[in-house]
N, C-alpha and C positions, 0 to 999 in steps of 0.2 A: 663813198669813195669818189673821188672828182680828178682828173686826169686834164691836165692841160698836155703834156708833150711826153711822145713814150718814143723810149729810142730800142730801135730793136737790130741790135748786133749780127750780122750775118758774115760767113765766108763761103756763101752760095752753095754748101754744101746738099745733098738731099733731105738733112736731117733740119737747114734752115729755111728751106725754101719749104718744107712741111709745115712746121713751124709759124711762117709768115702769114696764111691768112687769119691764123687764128690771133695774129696782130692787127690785122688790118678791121678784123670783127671787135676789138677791143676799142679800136681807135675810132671807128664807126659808133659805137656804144655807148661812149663817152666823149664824143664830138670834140677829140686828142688830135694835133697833127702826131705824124708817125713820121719818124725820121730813120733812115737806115744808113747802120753805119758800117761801113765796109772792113773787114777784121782782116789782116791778109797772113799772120805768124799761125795760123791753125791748119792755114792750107796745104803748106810745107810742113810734116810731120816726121818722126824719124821713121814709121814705115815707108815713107817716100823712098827716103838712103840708100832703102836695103833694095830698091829696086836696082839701082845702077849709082854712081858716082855724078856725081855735077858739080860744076862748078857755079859761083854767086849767079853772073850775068847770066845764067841759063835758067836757072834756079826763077829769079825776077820774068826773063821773059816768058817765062811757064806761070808762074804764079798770074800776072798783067793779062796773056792772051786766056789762060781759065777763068781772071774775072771779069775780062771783058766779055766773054761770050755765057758768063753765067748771068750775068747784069742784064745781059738782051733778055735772055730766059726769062728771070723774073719780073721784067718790065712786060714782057709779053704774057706772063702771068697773069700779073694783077690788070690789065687791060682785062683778059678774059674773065678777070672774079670780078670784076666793074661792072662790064658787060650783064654777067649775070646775075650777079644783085642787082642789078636795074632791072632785069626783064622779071626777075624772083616781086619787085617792088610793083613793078607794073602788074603782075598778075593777082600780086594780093590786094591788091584793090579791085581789079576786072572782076573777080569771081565773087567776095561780097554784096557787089555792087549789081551785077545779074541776079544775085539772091532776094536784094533790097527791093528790085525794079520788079521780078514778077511776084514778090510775096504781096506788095502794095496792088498791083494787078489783080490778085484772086480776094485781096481784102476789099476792093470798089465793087465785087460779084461776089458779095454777100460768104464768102468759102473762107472758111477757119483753117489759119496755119498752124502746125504741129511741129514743134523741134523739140531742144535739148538742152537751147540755152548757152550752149560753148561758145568760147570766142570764135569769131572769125563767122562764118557761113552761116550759125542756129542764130547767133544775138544778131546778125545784119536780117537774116527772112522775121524776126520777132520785130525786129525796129521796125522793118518795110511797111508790116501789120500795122501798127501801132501809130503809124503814120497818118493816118485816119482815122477819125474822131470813132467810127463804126467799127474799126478793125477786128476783128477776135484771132485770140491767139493761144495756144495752149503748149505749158512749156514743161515736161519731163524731166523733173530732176533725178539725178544718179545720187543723191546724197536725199536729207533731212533737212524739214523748214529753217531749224533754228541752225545751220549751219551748211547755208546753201551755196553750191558750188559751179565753175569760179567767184571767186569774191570781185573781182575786176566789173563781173556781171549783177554785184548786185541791186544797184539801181535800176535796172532793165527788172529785174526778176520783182523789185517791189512793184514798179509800174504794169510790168502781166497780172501780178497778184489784184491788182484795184481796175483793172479794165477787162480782163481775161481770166486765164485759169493756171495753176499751178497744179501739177500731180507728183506724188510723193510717194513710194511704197515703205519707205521707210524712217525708222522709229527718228524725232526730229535731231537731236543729237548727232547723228551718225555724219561724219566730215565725208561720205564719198570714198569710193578705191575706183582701183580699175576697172573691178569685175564688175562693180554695180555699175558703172560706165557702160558697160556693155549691155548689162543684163538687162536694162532701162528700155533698148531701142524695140525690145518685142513690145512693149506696149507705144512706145512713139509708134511704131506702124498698127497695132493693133487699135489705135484710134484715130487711123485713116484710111481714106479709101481710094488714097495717090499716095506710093513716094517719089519725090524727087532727090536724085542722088547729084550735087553739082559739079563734085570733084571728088577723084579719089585715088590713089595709088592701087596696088595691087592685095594690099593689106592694112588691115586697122578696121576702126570702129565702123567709118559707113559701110567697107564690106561686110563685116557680120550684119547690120541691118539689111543690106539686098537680101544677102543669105534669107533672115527671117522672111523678111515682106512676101518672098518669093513662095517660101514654103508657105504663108500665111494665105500664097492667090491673090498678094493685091498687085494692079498693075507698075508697072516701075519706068520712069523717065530720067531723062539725062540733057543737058544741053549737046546740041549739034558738034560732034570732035571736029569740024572745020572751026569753032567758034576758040580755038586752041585754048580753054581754061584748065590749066596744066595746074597739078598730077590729072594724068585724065587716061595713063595707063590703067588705073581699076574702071574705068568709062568703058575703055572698049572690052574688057571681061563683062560687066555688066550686060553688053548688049548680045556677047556671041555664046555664054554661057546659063542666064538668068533671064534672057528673049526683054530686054530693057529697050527702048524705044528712045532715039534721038528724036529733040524736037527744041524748037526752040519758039515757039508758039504757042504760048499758054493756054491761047484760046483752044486750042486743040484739045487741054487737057478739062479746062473748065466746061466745053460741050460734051465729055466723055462724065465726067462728075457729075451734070443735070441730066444725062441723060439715065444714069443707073439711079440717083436719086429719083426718080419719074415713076423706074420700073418694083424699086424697092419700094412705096409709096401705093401704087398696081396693085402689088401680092401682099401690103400690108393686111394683118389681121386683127382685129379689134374686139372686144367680146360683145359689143351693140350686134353685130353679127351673128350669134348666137342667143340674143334674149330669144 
């Protein structure tokens, strides 16, 4: 479907001004100018009548001064849904992109990244790895090999497969649901010993991984909430309910990793100890 010019009829009512962004998403979508066209016989209705009597010129300067100040509305509108789709654009790039920059960070210190493979935050810390010739990277699918999920990701998931690791619980067929979306992240954490949570709202999948990890005893981070990487209202639940740790210093994390690998290493046991 290809859209050169969408014209979207309005008479500033509430039911078209609801209506409008879901135009202005369309015209955005399909790189359409949007034209609005001003409807003004819908505005005058016969429940209008039954309010009182008027006559024409009263009738017009009613109709003119409603759509003059419904016109500013929506102009002031769409400034604000502008405004926000930019700052919505601006962030979905910030917050990948601090994904890319310390996943490549802990891939130059020798430390294997662990995600899931989703778009957006898992495929950017997988790329970040992979950025380097050394990188290791191990990526948790919610689905089956021969039908691996997103598809958008599967070039990413061939390149883990031949450099890195792929893990799979299940049988290769199976297309993915939600629940194994979910059910996936106890081993994402379960084969690590950091998680980093980079964004998140108050609900959805990376909370049920804090959830896990936490129950699991592994430590949990977050980038710094001054670093505003929004959704980042599931951020500050993270830190005042699951003891999550702002930080924005990787190193922080990678000296906490060698130093439990040190101690794990210490109390290893071996059976040459026992000939």
């Amino acid at each position: 479907m290809d859209f050169k010019k969408i014209i979207f009829p309005t008479d500033f009512s509430e039911s078209s001004q609801f209506a409008l962004p879901y135009a202005v998403d369309m015209a955005l979508k399909y790189h359409a100018q949007l034209t609005l066209v001003h409807v003004i016989e819908p505005i005058v209705t016969p429940v209008d009548f039954a309010w009182g009597t008027y006559n024409y010129p009263d009738i017009e300067k009613q109709v003119n001064t409603y759509a003059e100040d419904s016109l500013k509305k929506v102009v002031e509108d769409l400034k604000k849904l502008s405004e926000r789709r930019n700052k919505l654009n601006l962030e979905s790039h910030q917050i990948p992109k601090w994904a890319f920059e310390k996943a490549r960070i802990f891939a130059e210190n020798d430390i294997t990244v662990v995600s899931g493979g989703a778009i957006g935050i898992d495929a950017s810390a997988h790329k970040g790895t992979l950025e380097l010739s050394k990188g290791k990277t191990i990526c948790v699918l919610g689905s089956g090999f021969f039908k691996m999920y997103p598809k958008e990701n599967i070039s990413l998931f061939e390149e883990i497969g031949k450099r890195g690791l792929l893990v799979s619980e299940h049988l290769p067929n199976f297309p993915g649901s939600r629940i194994s979306l979910i059910q996936r992240n106890r081993i994402t954490s379960g084969l690590s010993n950091v998680i980093i949570v980079v964004a998140s709202g108050t609900h959805g999948g990376a909370m049920v991984q804090i959830k896990i990890a936490f129950e699991q005893r592994i430590p949990i981070f977050c980038p710094k909430l001054s670093l505003n990487l929004e959704p980042n209202e599931g951020l500050r639940q993270v830190i005042d309910e699951w003891g999550g740790k702002e930080t924005d210093d990787v190193y922080e994390i990678i000296a906490l990793l060698n130093r439990n690998e040190k101690t794990r290493m210490k109390n290893q046991v071996t059976l040459s100890q026992f000939a």
